[in-house]
N, C-alpha and C positions, 0 to 999 in steps of 0.2 A: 805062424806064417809071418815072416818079414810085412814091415810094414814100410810097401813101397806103393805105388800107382798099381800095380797089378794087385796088390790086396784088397784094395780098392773098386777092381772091378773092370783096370781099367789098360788098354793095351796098347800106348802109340804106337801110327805110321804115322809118320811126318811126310810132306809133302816136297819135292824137290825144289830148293828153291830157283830154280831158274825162274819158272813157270811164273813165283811170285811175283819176284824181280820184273819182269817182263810187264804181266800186269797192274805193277807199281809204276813204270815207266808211263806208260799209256795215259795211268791215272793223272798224274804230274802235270802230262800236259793240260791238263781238263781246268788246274785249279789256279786263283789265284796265287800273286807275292802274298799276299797278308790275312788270315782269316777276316770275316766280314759277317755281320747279325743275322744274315738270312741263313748263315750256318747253324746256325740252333734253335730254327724254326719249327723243326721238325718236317721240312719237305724233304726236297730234293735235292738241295744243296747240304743239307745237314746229313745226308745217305751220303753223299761226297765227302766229305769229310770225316763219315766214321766209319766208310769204307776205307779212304786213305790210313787213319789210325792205325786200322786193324791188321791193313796189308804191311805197314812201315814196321811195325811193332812186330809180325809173323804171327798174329794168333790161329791158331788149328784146332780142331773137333780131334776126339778120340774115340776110335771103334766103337765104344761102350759107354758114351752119352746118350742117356736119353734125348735132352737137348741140351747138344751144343754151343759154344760162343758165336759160329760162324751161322746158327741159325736166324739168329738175330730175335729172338723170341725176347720176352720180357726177361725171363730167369734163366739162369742156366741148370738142366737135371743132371742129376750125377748116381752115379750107384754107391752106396757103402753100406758093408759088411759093417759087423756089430765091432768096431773099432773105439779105440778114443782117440778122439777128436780136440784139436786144438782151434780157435779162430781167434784173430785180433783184428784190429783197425786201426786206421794210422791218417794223417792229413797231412801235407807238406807244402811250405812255403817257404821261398828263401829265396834274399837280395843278395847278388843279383842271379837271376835263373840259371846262369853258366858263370862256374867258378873254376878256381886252379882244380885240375884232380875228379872235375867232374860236371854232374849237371843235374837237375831236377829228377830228373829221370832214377838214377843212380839213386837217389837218396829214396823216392820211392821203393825199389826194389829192395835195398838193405836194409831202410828202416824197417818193412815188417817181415823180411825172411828173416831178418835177427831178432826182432819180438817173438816169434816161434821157437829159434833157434835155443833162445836159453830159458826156455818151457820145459826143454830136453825134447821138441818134436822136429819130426821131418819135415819141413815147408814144398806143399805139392801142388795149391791152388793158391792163386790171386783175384780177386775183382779189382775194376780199374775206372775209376772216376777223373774226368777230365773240367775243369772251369779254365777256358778261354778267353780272356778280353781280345775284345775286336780292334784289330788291326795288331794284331801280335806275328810278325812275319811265318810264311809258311816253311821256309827253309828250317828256322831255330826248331817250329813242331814237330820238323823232320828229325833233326838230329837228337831230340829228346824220345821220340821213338825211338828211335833205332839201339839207343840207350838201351832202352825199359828193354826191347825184345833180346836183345846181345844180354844182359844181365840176369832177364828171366829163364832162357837157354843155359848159362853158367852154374846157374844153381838149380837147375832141374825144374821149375816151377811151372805152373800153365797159367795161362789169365784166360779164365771163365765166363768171365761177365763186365759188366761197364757200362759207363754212360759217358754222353759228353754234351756240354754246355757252352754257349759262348755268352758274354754279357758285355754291357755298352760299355765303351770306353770311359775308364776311372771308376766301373762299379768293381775291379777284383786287379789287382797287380800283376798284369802279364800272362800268369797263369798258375791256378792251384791243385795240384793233383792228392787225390784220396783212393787210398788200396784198402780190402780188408785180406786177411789171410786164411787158411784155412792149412792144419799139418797135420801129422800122424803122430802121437807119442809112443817116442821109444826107449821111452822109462818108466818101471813100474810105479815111481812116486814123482808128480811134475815137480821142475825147479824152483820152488818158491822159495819169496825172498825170506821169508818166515821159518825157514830152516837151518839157520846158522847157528851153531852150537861152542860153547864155550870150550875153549880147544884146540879150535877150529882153525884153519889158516887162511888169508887173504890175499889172491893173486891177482894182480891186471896182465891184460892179455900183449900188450905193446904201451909207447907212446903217448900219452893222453891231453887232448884240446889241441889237438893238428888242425882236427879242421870247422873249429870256432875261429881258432886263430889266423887262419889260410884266407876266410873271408874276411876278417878285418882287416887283414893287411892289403888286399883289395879294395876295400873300401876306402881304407883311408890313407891309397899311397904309400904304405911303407914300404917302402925299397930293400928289400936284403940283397947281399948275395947270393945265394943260392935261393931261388924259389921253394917255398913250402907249398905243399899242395894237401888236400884235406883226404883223411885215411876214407873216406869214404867208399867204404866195401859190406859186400853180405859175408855174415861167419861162416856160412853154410855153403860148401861143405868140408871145410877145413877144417870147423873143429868138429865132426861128428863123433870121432874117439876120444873127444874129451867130454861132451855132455854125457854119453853113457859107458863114462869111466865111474863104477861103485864109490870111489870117494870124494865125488860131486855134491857137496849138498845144494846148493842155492845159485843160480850166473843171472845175469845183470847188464845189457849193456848199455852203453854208457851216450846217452843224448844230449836236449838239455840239462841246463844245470849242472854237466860236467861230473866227475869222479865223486862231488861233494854229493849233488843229490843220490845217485847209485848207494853210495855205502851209508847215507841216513837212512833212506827207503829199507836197505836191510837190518840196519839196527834196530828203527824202533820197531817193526814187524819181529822180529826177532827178540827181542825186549833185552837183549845185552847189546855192549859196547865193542866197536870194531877201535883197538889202537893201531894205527898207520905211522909207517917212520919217513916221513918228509922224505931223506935222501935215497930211499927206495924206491920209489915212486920216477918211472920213465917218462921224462920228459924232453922233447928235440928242443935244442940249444935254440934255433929260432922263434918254437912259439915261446920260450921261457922271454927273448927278447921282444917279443911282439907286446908281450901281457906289461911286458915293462913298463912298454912307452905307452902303452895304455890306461895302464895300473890297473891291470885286470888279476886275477887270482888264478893260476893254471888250473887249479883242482875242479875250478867250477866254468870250465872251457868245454865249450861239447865235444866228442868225436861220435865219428860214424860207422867205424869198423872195428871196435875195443869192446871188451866185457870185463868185468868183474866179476871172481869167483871166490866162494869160500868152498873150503874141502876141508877134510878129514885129514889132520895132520900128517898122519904116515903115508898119506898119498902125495903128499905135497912132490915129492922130487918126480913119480912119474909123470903126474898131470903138468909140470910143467916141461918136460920133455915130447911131451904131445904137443906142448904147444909150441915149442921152440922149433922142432922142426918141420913146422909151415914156416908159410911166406907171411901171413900175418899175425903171427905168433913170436917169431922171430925176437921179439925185445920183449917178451913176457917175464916178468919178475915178480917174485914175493917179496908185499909191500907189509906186512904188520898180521894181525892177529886176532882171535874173540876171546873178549875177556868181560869176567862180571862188571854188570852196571846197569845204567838207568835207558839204556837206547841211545846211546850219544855216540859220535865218531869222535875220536882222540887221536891229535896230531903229535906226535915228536918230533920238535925242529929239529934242529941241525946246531942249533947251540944247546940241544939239552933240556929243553922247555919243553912244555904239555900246553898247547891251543884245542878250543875247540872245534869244529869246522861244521858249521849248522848248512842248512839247503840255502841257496839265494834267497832272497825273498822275493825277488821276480825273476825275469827273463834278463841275464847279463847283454847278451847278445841276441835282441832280436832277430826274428826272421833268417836262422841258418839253417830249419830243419821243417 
């Protein structure tokens, strides 16, 4: 049996949105410009506000909920058949809440449909955790829903369950949102990073440290000409004929810590050495200028819609044709190789030299993800 929502048990009708819409309007009037403490009291005003959530965002019940999100129950029941099962969990923070390219919201979404995604599983279900600081205007909550719900719709997903909090002014930055995931695997053996084989080839999927980079140059005034904006997107479902393409061993995508942590993470798990060729490695002309004037290191620049993959050499030319023609696959290139060693990543510059490229030892860029 395909493993979709219907494997599952499970058979949307979605609800027309006018009707939402309409009852969204209504709401609107009801609330204030700015959240406010009595929102996460747990009365009455707090059903206001996770009613607004729920309506801004479009969450729906499906035929075949025991109980649904829109029951408002503690947990959400669900049916599954004797499947495997994928779940992860993800926390997001970032200065400032609305960047070039995107918004709180957005990084939600993609950061855990793409922790699924390159498990090798289908992403079907979300829960959805909100931390509010009061006085955080009500318009910006609006447009970070509408975010989450246009994004969760994109990639097929449903949000299950949730809660939402508000806290006194300067106990949390604006606002911190927590998802966990839940997918289906549709691959006989998950992508771990522990399966890269000496032999093996090493692809990124576009780009990489767009949108590390995107936010510091907000941050700190840097003026380009052409705007950079941060790739901040879900893989899913762009690459689904690459994660259950047979010469897939291992995908990865690429957060914190940028390209460096990704391909240590699969070295020492893997206990050989990944060689990487510096001028292989796609990077836009502006974050390369950004990290300049920063002296920041591109390789260790986060992105939010990039993966690393190792494959199976003789697949290398299809898998990257899978991926070249999407829209975010587009600049995918074969950057280096597995070869025996100790778990280490090995750079080849561009003059001929051999660096090593270890994980940061902290956070370069706090607060982007």
């Amino acid at each position: 049996m395909a493993l979709t929502e219907q494997a599952f048990g499970l058979n949307l009708k979605r609800k027309p949105l006018t009707k939402i819409i309409k009852k969204h309007i209504s709401l609107m009037d009801r609330l204030p410009e700015m959240v406010d403490l009595s929102m996460g009291g747990g009365g009455k005003r707090m059903d206001l506000l996770v009613s607004f959530i729920g309506r801004t965002i479009g969450i729906e019940n499906s035929d075949h909920d025991i109980v649904g999100p829109k029951d408002m129950d503690d947990s959400a029941v669900l049916v599954f058949p004797s499947e495997k099962i994928v779940v992860t969990t993800d926390g997001h923070t970032v200065n400032p809440v609305f960047f070039p390219g995107g918004n709180i919201g957005d990084l939600a979404i993609a950061g855990t449909v793409n922790d699924l995604t390159v498990m090798g599983a289908k992403p079907l279900f979300l829960t959805l955790g909100m931390i509010i600081e009061e006085g955080f205007r009500m318009d910006a909550l609006k447009t970070i829903c509408e975010t989450i719900g246009k994004r969760a719709r994109e990639t097929g997903v449903r949000i299950i369950a949730g809660d939402t909090k508000v806290m006194p002014k300067g106990a949390v930055n604006e606002i911190v949102l927590t998802t966990a995931g839940i997918g289906a695997l549709l691959v006989d053996t998950p992508l771990k990073d522990s399966r890269a084989e000496i032999g093996d080839n090493v692809i990124v999927s576009g780009t990489i440290g767009d949108h590390g980079a995107a936010l510091m140059a907000l941050r700190e005034g840097i003026d380009l000409d052409t705007s950079l904006q941060s790739d901040v997107s879900p893989v899913w479902p762009h690459f689904q004929n690459v994660i259950t393409h047979p010469g897939v061993k291992c995908m990865k995508d690429i957060t914190r810590g940028g390209l460096a942590s990704a391909l240590n993470d699969i070295a020492s798990k893997s206990s050989c050495t990944l060689q990487i060729y510096e001028n292989h490695v796609p990077i836009d002309e502006r974050t390369k200028a950004i990290c300049d004037i920063l002296g920041l290191e591109p390789l260790e620049i986060s992105s939010e819609g990039k993966v690393v993959i190792v494959c199976d050499k003789n697949a290398t030319d299809d898998i990257l044709k899978l991926l070249t023609n999407t829209e975010l696959g587009k600049n995918a290139a074969l950057i280096g190789s597995v070869v025996k060693g100790k778990g280490e990543v090995h750079v080849k510059t561009s003059i001929g030299g051999t660096r090593i490229l270890d994980k940061p030892y902290g956070e370069p860029i706090p607060r982007v993800c």
